[in-house]
C-alpha positions as CSV (number, residue, x, y, z in Angstrom):
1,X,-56.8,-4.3,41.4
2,X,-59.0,-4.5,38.8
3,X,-59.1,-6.6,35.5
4,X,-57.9,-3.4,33.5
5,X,-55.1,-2.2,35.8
6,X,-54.5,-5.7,35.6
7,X,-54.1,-6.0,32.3
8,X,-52.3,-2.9,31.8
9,X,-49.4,-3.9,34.3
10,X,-49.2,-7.4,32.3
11,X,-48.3,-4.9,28.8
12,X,-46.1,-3.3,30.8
13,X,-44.4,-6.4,31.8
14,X,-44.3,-8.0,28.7
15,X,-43.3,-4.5,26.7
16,X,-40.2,-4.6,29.0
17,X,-39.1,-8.1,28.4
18,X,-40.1,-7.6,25.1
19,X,-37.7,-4.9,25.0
20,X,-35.1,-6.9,26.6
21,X,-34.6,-9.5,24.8
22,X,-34.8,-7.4,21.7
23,X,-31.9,-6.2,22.8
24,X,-30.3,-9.0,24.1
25,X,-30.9,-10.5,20.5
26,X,-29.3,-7.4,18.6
27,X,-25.9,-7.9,21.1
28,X,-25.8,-11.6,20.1
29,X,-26.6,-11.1,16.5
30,X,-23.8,-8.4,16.7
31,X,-21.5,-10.6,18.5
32,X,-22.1,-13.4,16.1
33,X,-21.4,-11.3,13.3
34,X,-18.2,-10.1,14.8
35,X,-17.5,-13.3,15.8
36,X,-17.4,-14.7,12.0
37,X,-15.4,-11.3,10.5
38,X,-12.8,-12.2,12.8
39,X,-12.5,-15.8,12.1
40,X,-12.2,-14.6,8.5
41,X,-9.5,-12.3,9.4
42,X,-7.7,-14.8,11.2
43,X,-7.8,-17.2,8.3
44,X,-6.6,-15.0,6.0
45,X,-3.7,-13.9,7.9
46,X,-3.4,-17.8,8.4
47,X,-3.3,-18.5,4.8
48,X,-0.7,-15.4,4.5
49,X,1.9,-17.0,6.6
50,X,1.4,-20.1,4.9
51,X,2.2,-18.8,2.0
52,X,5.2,-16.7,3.2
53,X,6.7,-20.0,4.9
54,X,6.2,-21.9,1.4
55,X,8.1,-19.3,-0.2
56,X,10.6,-19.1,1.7
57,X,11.3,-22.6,1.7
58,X,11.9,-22.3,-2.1
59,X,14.2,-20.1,-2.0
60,X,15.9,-21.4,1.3
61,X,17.6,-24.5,-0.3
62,X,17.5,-26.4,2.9
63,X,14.7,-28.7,3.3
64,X,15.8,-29.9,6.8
65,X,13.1,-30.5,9.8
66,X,15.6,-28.1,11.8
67,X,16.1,-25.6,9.5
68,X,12.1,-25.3,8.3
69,X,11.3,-24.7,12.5
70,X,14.2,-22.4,12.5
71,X,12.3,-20.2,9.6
72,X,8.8,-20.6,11.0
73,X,10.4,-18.7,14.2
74,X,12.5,-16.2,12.8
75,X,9.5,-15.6,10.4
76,X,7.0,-15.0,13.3
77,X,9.4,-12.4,15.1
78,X,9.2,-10.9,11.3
79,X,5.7,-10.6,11.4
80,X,5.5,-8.9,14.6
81,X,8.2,-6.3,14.1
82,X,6.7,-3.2,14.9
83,X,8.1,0.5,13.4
84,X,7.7,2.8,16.0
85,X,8.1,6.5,14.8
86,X,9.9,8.9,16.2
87,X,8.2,11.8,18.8
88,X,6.7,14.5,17.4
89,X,6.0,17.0,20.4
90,X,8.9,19.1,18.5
91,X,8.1,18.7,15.1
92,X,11.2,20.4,13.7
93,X,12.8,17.8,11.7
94,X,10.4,15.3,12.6
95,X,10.3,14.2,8.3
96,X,14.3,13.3,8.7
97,X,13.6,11.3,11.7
98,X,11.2,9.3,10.4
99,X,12.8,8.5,7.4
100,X,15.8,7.4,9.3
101,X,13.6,4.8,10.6
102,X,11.7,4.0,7.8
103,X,15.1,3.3,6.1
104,X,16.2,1.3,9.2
105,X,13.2,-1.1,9.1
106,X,13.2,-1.1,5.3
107,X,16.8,-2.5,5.2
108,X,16.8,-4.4,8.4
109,X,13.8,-6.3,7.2
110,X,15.6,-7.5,3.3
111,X,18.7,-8.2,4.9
112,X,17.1,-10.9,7.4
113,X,14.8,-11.9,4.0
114,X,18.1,-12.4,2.5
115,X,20.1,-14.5,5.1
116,X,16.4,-16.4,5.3
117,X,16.5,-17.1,1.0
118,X,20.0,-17.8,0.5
119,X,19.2,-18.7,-3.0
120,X,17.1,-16.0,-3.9
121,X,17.4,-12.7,-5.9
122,X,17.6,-9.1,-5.3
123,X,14.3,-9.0,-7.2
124,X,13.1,-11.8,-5.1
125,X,14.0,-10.8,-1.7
126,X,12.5,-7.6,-2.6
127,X,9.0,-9.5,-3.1
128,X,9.7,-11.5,-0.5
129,X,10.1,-8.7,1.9
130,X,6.7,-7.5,0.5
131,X,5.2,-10.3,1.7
132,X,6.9,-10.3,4.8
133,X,4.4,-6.7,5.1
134,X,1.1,-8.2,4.1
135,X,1.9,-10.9,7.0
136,X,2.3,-8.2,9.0
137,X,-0.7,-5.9,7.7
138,X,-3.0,-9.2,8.1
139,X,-1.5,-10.2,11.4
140,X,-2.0,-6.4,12.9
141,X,-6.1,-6.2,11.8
142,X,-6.9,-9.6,13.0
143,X,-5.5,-9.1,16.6
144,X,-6.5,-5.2,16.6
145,X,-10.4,-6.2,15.6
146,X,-9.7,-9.3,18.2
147,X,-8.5,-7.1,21.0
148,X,-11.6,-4.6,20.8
149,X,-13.8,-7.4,20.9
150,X,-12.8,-9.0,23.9
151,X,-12.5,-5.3,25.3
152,X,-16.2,-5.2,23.9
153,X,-17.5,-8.5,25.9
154,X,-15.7,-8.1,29.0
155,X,-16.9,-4.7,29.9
156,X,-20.2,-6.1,28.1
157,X,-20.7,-2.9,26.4
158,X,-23.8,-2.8,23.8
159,X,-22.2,0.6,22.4
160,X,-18.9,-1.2,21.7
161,X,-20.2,-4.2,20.3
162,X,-22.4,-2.3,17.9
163,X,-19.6,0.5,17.1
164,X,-17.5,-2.6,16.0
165,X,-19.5,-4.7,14.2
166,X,-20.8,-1.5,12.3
167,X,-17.3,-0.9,11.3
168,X,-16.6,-5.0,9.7
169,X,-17.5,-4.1,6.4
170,X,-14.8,-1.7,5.9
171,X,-11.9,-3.4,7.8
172,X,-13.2,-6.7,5.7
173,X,-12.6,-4.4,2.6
174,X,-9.3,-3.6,3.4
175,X,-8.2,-7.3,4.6
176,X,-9.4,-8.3,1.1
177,X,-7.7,-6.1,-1.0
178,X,-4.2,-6.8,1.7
179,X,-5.4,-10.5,0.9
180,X,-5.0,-10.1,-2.9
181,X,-1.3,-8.8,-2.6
182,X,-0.2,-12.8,-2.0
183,X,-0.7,-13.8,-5.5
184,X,1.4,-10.7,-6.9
185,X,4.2,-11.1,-4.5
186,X,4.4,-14.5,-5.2
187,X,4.1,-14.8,-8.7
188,X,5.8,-11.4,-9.5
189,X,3.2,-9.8,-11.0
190,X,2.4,-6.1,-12.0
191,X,-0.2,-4.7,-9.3
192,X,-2.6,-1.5,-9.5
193,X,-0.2,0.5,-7.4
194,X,2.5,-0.8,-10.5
195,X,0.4,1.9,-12.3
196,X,3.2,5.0,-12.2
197,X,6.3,3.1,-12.9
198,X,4.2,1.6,-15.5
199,X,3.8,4.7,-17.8
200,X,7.2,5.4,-17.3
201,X,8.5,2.3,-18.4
202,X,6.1,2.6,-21.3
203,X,7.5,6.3,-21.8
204,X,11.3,5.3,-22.1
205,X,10.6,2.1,-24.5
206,X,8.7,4.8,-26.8
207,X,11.6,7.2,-26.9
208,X,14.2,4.2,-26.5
209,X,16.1,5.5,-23.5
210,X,18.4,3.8,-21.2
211,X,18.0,3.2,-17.4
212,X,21.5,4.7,-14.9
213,X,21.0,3.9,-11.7
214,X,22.1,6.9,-9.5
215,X,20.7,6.0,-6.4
216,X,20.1,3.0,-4.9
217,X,16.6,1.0,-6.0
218,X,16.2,4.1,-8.3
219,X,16.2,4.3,-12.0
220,X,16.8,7.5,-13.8
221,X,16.3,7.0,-17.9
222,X,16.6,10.8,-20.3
223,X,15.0,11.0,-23.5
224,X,14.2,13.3,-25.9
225,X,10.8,14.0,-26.6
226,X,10.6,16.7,-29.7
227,X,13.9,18.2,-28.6
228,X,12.6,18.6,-24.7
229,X,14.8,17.1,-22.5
230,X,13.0,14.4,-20.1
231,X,14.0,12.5,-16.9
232,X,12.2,9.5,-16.4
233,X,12.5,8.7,-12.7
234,X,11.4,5.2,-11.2
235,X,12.4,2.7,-8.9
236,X,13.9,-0.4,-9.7
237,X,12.4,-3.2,-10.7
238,X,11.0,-6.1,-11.5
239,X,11.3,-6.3,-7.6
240,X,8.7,-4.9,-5.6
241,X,10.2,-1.6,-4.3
242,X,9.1,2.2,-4.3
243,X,12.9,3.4,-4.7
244,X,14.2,6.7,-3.1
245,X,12.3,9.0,-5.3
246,X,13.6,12.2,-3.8
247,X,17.5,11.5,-3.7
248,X,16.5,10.6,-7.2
249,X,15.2,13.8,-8.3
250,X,17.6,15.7,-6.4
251,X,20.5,14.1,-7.9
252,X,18.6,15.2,-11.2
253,X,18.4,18.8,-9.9
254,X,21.9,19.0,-9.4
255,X,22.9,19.0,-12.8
256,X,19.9,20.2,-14.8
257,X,17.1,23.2,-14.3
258,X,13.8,21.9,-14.7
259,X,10.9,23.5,-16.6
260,X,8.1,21.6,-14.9
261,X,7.6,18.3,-12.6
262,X,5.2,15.5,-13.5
263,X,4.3,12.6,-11.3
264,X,2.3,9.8,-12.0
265,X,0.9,7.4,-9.3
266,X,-2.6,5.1,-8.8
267,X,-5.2,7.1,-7.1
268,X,-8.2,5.5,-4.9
269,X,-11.4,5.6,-6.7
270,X,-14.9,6.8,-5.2
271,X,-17.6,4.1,-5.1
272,X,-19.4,4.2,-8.5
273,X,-16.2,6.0,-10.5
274,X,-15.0,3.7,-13.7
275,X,-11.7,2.2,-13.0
276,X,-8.4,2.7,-15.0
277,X,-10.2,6.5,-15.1
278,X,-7.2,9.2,-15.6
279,X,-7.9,12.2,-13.6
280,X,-5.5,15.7,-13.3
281,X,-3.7,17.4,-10.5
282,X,-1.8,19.6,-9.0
283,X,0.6,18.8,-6.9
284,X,2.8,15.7,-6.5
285,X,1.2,12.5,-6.4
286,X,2.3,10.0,-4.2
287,X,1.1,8.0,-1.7
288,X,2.7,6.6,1.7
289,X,4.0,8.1,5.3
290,X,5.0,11.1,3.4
291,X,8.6,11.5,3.8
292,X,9.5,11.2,0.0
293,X,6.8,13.6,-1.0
294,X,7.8,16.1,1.6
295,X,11.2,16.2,-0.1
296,X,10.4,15.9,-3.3
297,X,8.1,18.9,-2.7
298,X,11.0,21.0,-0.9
299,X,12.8,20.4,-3.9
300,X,10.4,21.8,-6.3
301,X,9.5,25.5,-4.4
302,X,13.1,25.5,-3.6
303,X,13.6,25.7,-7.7
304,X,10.5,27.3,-8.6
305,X,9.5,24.0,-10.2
306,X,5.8,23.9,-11.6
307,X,4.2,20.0,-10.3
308,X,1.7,18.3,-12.2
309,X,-0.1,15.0,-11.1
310,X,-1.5,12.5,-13.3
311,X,-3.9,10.0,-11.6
312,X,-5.1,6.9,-12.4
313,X,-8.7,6.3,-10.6
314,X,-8.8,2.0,-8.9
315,X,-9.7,0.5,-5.8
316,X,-8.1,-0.5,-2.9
317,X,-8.4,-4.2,-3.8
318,X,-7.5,-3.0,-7.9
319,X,-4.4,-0.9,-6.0
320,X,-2.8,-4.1,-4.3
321,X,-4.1,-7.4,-6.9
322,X,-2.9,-8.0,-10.4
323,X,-3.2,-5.3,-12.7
324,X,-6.7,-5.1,-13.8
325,X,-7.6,-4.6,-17.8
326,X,-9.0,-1.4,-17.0
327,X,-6.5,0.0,-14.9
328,X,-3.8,-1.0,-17.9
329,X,-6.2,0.6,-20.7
330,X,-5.5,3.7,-18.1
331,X,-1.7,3.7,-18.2
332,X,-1.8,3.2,-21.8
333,X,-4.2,6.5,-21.6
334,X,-1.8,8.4,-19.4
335,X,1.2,8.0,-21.4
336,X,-0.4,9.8,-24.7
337,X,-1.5,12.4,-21.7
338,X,2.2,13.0,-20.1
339,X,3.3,13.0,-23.8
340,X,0.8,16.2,-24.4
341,X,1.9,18.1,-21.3
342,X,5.5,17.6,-22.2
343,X,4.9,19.0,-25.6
344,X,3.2,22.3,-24.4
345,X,6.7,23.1,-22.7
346,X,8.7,25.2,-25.3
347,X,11.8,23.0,-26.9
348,X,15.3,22.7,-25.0
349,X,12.8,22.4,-21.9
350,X,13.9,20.0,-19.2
351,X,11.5,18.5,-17.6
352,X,11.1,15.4,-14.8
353,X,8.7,13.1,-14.9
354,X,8.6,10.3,-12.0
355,X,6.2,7.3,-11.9
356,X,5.6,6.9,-8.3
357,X,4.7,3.4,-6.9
358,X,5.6,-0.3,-6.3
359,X,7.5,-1.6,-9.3
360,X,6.6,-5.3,-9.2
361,X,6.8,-7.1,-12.4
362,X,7.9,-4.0,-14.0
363,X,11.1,-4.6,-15.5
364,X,13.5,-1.9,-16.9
């Protein structure tokens, strides 16, 4: 062989191992960055049991050894309640079955909260059980992200690792904005998502109404605004609850004919849109599994019932913190707007307006 064979074998060589541990080197970069994302994850959902434990200990009113390792366990089968929805190979009244077990979970869950918190509130157990679901949320990321990891480094798969680790920055978006939910629920505070119920409650302190409660978690306030007849329909609070919307509105449509339907809920903002921005619909706003819109649709072609949809534009971190300045300048914003579509409706109109969303620290 001679010298330039030679030394064109030797590239060769050293192109490959070059190549090699180039790649070698992207899998452990990608594995350390993994690595640290879920050690994050697993703090955070650390830090949210701590602070579910805590507040469960105020309200417990036993400060006992026993008692406190009693709480911690019953707490941890809590957190890894699953919901498991019903099959859907026949969808014909697949909504109604879900619901059922949405409902099922729902009041299984505050019942346990409320043997757990003896000395706490229906407002509080309703936070409490909030919390209980960030726990949860947290608890069900981390060991998801976990689980496809070690899937990752057991089959050693480059095209795993790197799928993962290309997906961190969004899953460590929505850990943080899951993450900011624990100072609301704890406090009591208003959060983004408080948005809808929000305006309303704004709405019926302008036109001094009063709040019945015909269904359970559910406010229903009527005013008048300019002689047009207005329901103001949403859930209870200052507790953190999303009510029964639809049993709400059809109690509603039982005894009145509506002119036109307006909901009012947050909406999730595009990177580089303004919070607090108030954007129009059509349609009914509202978030969730889907159950309550379903209905609440059903209701409105059943009647004939025009729906209008007032957003208010936040993120998903704005949707689940404390209520932002920006996102309150935009309730303030969509009450004057509500106000305006109600009075393009002739007089004697009745008309339904519903703030969808999670009424914590929204009182009546």
């Amino acid at each position: 062989m001679d010298g330039s064979s030679f030394d064109l074998v030797l590239w060769l060589i050293i192109l490959t191992l070059f190549s090699y541990l180039s790649q070698e080197m992207q899998i452990l970069r990608a594995i350390s960055e993994i690595e640290t994302y879920i050690a994050f994850f697993k703090s955070t959902r650390d830090k949210a049991v701590n602070v579910l434990v805590s507040q469960f200990k105020r309200y417990s009113g036993d400060g006992s050894k026993e008692f406190e390792a009693q709480l911690e366990r019953r707490l941890s089968s809590l957190i890894e309640t699953y919901i498991i929805l019903p099959v859907d190979l026949d969808p014909f009244g697949i909504v109604k079955k879900i619901k059922h077990v949405l409902r099922t979970g729902e009041e299984r869950i505050e019942k346990e909260v409320a043997t757990l918190a003896r000395n706490a509130s229906p407002a509080d157990v309703q936070n409490l059980a909030n919390l209980v679901e960030v726990a949860r949320e947290l608890n069900i990321i981390y060991k998801l992200v976990n689980h496809y990891y070690l899937i990752a480094r057991k089959f050693k798969s480059l095209w795993l690792i790197l799928q993962l680790n290309a997906q961190m920055p969004f899953v460590l978006e929505e850990v943080k904005a899951v993450e900011g939910a624990l100072e609301s629920f704890s406090k009591g505070l208003p959060i983004g998502d408080s948005a809808g119920p929000f305006v309303a409650s704004l709405l019926v302190r302008r036109y001094k109404g009063t709040y019945i409660e015909p269904v359970k978690d559910t406010y229903v306030s009527k005013i008048n605004v300019e002689n047009r007849n207005v329901y103001v329909v949403r859930a209870k609070g200052p507790g953190g609850t999303t009510g029964r919307l639809e049993e709400a509105v059809a109690w509603v449509l039982s005894r009145e004919k509506a002119s036109l339907m307006i909901s009012i809920d947050a909406a999730l903002k595009y990177e580089g849109e303004e919070s607090g921005l108030v954007a129009h619909g059509f349609g009914i706003a509202m978030g969730g599994v889907g159950v309550e819109r379903f209905e609440i649709e059903e209701l409105a072609a059943k009647h004939g019932i025009p729906t209008y949809a007032v957003l208010i534009k936040m993120s998903e971190a704005e949707a689940l913190s404390t209520m932002t300045e920006k996102v309150y300048r935009g309730t303030l914003q969509a009450v004057d707007i509500v106000t305006d579509l109600i009075r393009q409706y002739p007089e004697n109109s009745t008309i339904i307006v519903l703030g969808v969303g999670n009424t914590l620290g929204v009182p009546a």
